[in-house]
Every structure is written in structure tokens, then in C-alpha cells.
C-alpha positions as CSV (number, residue, x, y, z in Angstrom):
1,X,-141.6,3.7,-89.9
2,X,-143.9,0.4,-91.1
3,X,-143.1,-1.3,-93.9
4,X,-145.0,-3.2,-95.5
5,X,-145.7,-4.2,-99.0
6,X,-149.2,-3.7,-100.5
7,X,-148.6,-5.0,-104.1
8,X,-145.8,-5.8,-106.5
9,X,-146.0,-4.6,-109.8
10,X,-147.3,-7.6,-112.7
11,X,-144.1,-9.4,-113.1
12,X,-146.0,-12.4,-115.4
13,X,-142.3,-14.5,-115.6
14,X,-140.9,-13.8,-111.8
15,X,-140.5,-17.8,-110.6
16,X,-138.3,-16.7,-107.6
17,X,-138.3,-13.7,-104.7
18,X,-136.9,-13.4,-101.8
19,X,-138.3,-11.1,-98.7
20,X,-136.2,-11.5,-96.2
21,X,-133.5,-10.2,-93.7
22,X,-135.5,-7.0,-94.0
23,X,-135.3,-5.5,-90.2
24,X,-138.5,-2.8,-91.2
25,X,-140.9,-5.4,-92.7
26,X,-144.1,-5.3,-90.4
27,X,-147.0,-6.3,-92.9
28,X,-147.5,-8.4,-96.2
29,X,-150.9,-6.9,-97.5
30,X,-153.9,-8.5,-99.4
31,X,-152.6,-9.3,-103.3
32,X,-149.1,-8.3,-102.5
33,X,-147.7,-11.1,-104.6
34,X,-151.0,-11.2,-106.9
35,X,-148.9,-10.4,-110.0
36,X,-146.5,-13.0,-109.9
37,X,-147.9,-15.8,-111.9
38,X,-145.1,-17.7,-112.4
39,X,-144.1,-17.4,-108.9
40,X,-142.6,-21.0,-107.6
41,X,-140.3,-20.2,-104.8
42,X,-140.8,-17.3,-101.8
43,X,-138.6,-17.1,-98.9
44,X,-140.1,-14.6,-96.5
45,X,-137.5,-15.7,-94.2
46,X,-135.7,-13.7,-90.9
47,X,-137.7,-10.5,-90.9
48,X,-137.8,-10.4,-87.0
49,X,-140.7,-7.5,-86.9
50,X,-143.5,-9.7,-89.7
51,X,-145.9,-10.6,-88.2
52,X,-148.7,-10.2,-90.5
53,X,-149.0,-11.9,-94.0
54,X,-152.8,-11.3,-95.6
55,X,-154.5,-14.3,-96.2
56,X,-155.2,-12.6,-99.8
57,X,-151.6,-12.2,-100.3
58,X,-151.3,-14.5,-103.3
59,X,-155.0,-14.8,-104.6
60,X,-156.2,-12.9,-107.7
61,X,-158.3,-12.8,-110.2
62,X,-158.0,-15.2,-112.9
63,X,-157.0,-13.5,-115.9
64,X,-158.9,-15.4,-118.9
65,X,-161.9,-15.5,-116.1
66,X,-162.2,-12.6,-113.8
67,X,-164.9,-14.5,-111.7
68,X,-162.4,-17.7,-111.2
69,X,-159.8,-16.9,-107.8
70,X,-156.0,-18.2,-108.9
71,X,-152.8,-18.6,-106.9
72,X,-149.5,-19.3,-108.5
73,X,-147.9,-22.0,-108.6
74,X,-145.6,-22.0,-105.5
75,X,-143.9,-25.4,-104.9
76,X,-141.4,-23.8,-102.3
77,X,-142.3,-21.6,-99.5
78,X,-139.7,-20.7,-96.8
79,X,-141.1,-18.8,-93.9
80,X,-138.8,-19.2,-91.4
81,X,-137.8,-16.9,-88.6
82,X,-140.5,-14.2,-88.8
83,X,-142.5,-13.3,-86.2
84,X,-146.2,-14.5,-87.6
85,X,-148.3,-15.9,-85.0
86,X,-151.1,-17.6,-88.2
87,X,-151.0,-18.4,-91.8
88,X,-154.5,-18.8,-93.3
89,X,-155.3,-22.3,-94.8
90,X,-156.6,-20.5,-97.8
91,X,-153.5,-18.2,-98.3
92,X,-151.8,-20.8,-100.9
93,X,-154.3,-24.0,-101.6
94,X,-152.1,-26.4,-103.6
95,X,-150.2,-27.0,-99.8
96,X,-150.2,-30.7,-100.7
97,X,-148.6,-30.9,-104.0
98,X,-146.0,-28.7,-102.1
99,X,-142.2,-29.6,-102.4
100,X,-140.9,-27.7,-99.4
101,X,-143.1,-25.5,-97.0
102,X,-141.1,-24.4,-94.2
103,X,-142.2,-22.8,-91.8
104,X,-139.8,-22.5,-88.6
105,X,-139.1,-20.4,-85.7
106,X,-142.3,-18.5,-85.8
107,X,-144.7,-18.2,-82.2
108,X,-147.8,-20.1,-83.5
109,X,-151.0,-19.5,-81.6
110,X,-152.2,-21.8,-80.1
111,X,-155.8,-21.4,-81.1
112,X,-158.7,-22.7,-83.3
113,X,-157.9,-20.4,-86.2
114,X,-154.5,-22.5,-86.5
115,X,-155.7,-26.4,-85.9
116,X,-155.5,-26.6,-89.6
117,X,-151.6,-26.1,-89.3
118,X,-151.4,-29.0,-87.2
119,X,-154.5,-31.1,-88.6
120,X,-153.2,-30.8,-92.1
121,X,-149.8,-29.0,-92.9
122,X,-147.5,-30.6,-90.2
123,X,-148.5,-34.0,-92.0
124,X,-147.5,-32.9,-95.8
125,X,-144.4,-31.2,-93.8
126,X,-143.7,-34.4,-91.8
127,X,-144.6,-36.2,-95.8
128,X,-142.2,-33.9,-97.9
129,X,-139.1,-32.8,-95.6
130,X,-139.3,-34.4,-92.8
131,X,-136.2,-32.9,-91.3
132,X,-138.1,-29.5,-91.0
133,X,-140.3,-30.5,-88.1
134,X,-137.2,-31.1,-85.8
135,X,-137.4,-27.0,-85.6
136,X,-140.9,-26.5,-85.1
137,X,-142.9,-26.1,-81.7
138,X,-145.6,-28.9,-81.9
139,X,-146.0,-28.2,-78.3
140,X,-147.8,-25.5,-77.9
141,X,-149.8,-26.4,-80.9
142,X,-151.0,-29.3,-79.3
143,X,-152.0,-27.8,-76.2
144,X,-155.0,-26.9,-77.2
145,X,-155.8,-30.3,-79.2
């Protein structure tokens, strides 16, 4: 069985959820967390079989301008010990007013679609909590670099 989540349902004041430890978790779909605009903290953390998160996940549709693309307001992202291999630049945008982005123990490609992780969120990782980069692979990212 696959699970994977497609879309929660509008939850306009949700500021906290937590995906994780969830051993059937294979997918995070396009808009899955699109309504949860409140949402400020997301651990996706320890789900050993994710490893796909949409880069679409968070966007929607503005609501007072349905032309306009939102995200919420995350200040806290754990993603920790998944199995994701790439995170789209574009999947949250305010990465650099970020408080905590973590995003450990996954196997990073090594490739062109992921430079931006090491050309720009490494540095607002190594900026905001430092201690977090102790735990991620900067090797193999930077064999390709």
C-alpha cells in the first residue's frame, strides 16, 4: 500500500503539524498543505519510505487574488530522516527569513537540480542554526561543484 497525502482539508488556523514516524508515507503531493495558511511549523521527520515531496506542496492560490501564488508562513521546517533525494527551491520561498530549516539524514543527489541547496540554503542553515550542518553530507554535494 502507498500512502501518500494529496491535500489536507482548509484548516485556515493550523500553525503546527507533524508528519512523521509514519512507516507507509511514500509521497507528499502537489497542494498537500495548500490549506494551511497559518501553518508555521512542519516536521516531516523519520518517515524512512518519503521520498517524494511536490514542489507544489505548499503553493496556492491567493485567496483575495486568485492570480497571486502564496505559501504560508513557515518559520520552522524539520525534514529530517526521510528518504528525499531533492527539495525544490521554489517549494517554500521565504527560506531566508527561516528560523530553523532542518534538513538531515536525507541522500541528497548530487546533481544540478540541487546546487541551489548548497549555493543558497546550507548558508542560511550554517546563518540560523549552525549546529544542524554537523549532520548533513556536504560531501557528496560538493562533488559535483
Amino acid at each position: 500500500m502507498k500512502l501518500s497525502f494529496r491535500e489536507f482539508p482548509p484548516l485556515k488556523q493550523l500553525t503546527f503539524l507533524s508528519l512523521s514516524y509514519m512507516s507507509q508515507l511514500k509521497v507528499i503531493g502537489r497542494g498537500a498543505f495548500s490549506g494551511l495558511e497559518a501553518l508555521q511549523e512542519i516536521h516531516i521527520t523519520n518517515n524512512l519510505h518519503l521520498s517524494y515531496l511536490h514542489a507544489r506542496a505548499f503553493m496556492r492560490n491567493d485567496t483575495d487574488n486568485p492570480e497571486r501564488i502564496d505559501w504560508p508562513p513557515v518559520k520552522r521546517l524539520y525534514l529530517h530522516n526521510n528518504n528525499i533525494s531533492y527539495i525544490d527551491a521554489q517549494l517554500l520561498v521565504q527560506w531566508d527569513t527561516m528560523e530553523v530549516i532542518d534538513v538531515r539524514v536525507n541522500p541528497w543527489a548530487c546533481d544540478c537540480a540541487n546546487r541551489w541547496l548548497l549555493l543558497t540554503l546550507l548558508p542560511i542553515i550554517e546563518r540560523t542554526t549552525p549546529a544542524i550542518l554537523n549532520n548533513i553530507d556536504r560531501t557528496t554535494l560538493n562533488e559535483e561543484f
